[in-house]
C-alpha positions in Angstrom: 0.0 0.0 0.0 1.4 3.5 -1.1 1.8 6.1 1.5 -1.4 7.9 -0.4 -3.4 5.2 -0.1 -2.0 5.0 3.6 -3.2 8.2 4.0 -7.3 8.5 2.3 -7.6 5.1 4.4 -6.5 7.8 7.5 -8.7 10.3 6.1 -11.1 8.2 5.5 -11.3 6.9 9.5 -11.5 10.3 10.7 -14.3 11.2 8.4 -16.3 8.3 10.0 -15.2 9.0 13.3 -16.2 12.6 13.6 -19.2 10.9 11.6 -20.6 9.1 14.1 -19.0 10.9 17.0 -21.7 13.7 15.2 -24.7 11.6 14.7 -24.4 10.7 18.5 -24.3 14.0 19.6 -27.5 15.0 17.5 -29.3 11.9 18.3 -28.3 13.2 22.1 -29.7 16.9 21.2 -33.0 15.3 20.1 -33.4 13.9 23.6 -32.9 17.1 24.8 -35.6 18.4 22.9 -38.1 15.7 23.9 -36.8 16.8 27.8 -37.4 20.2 27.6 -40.9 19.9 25.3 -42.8 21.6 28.2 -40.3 24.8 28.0 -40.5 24.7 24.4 -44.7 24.7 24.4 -44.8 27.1 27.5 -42.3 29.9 26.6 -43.4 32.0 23.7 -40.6 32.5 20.9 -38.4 29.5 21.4 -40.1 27.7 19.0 -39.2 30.6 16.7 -35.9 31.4 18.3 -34.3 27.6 18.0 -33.8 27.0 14.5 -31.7 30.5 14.2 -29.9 30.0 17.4 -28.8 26.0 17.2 -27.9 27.6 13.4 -25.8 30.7 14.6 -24.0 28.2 17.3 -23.0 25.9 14.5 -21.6 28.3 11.8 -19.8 30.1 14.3 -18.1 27.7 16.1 -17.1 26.0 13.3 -15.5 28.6 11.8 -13.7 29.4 14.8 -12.3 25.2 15.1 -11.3 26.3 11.2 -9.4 29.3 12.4 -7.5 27.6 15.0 -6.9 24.4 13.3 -5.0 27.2 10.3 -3.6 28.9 13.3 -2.0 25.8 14.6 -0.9 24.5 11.0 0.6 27.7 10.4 2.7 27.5 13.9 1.0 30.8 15.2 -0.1 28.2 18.3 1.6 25.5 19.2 1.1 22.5 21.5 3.8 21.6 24.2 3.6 19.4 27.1 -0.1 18.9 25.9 -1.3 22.2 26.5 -2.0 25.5 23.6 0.6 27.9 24.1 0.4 31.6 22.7 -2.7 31.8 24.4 -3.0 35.5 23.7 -3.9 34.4 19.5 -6.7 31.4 21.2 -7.9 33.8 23.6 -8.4 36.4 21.0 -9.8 33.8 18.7 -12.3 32.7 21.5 -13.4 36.6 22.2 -14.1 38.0 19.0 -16.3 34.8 18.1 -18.3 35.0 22.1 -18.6 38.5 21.0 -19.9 38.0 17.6 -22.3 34.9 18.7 -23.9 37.3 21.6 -24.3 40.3 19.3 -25.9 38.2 16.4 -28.2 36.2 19.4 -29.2 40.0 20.3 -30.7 40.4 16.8 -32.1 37.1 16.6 -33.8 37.8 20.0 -35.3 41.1 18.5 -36.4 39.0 15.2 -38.2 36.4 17.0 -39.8 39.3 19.3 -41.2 40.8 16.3 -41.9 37.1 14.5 -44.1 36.2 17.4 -45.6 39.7 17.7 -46.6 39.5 13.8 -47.4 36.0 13.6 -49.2 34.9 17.1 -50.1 39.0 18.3 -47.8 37.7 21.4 -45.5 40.2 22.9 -43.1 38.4 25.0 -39.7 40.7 25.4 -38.1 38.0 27.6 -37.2 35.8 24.5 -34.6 38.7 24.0 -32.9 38.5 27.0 -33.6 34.6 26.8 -31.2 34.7 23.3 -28.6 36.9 25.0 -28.4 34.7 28.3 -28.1 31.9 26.4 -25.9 32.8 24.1 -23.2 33.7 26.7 -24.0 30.7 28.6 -23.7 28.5 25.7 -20.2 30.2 24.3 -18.7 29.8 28.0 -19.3 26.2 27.8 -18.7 25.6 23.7 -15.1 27.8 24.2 -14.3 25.0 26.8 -14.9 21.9 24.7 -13.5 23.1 21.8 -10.4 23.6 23.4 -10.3 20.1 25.3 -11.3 18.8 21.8 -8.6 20.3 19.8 -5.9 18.9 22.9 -7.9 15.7 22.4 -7.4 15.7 18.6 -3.6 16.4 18.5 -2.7 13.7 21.4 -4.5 11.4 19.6 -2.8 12.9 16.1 -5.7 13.2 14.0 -6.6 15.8 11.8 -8.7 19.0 13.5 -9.9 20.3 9.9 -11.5 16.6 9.2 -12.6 16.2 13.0 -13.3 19.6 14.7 -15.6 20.8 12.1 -18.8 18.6 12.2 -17.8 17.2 15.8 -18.4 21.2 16.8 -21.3 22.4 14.8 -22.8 19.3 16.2 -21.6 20.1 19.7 -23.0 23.3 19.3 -26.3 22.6 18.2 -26.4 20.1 21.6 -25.0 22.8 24.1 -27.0 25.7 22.3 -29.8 23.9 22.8 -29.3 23.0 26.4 -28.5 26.1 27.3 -31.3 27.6 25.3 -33.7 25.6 27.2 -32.3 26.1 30.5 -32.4 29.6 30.5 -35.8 30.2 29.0 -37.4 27.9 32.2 -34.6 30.3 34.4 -36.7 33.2 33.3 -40.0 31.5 33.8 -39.4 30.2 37.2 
């Protein structure tokens, strides 16, 4: 076997590990749903607000696990004694997309507000601060797996632009969701 076909058969595993790593995780975020089905009948808007937000999580955070996996192929971060270093680029990395995923929820929060206001004649202007609050939540914890993930992915040696992106946006879409739900009963208790 030549060192190219050495390497699609590599390829290839990874692809159908971070395949079915992803297909867990979204069979997981289906549970999820079914759990929180009472939050998702009783909170006007989250039906609306969902589809946007698990979305938003997904294309974000994805882009960012493209960003560092081209920062560390580029040397700009490396690993040593299994931990990032130049944490000044990751961190900077991890802010600007938190920053962009909060501002973006803000809108989408304002959308569904005026969605559910057009379409049901409900004003509910909770489900904006519901979007914010769980959009900070949600980044906190997706900034900390992805970065466990990436250590995870380089120990291991396999390749973060094949593994990190759908292991992430599916991630995403499970702790978006989560954290989605949780806050919305937080502001109905």
């Amino acid at each position: 076997m030549s060192s190219q076909e050495s390497s699609s058969n590599s390829e290839l595993k990874e692809i159908l590990l971070s395949g079915r790593i992803s297909i867990l995780i979204d069979i997981l975020n289906g549970s999820v749903i079914t759990l929180f089905r009472e939050v998702l009948m009783s909170v006007p808007g989250v039906f609306i607000l969902i589809p946007g937000f698990i979305q938003l999580r997904g294309s974000i955070y994805s882009i960012l696990s493209s960003n560092i996996s081209s920062e560390i192929a580029l040397g700009n971060i490396k690993i040593k004694d299994g931990k990032l270093s130049n944490t000044k680029r990751l961190i900077k990395e991890l802010t600007k997309t938190s920053i962009t995923s909060i501002v973006i929820s803000t809108f989408l929060g304002i959308f569904s507000y005026f969605a559910l206001l057009f379409t049901l004649k409900i004003a509910y202007p909770l489900i904006i601060p519901i979007a914010i609050v769980g959009s900070i939540i949600s980044s906190l914890f997706l900034s900390i797996f992805m970065y466990f993930l990436i250590l995870k992915a380089i120990k291991k040696g396999l390749d973060l632009d094949i593994i990190s992106g759908p292991i992430i946006t599916s991630l995403s879409d499970l702790i978006g969701t989560s954290c989605l739900f949780i806050t919305a009963l937080l502001f109905i208790i």
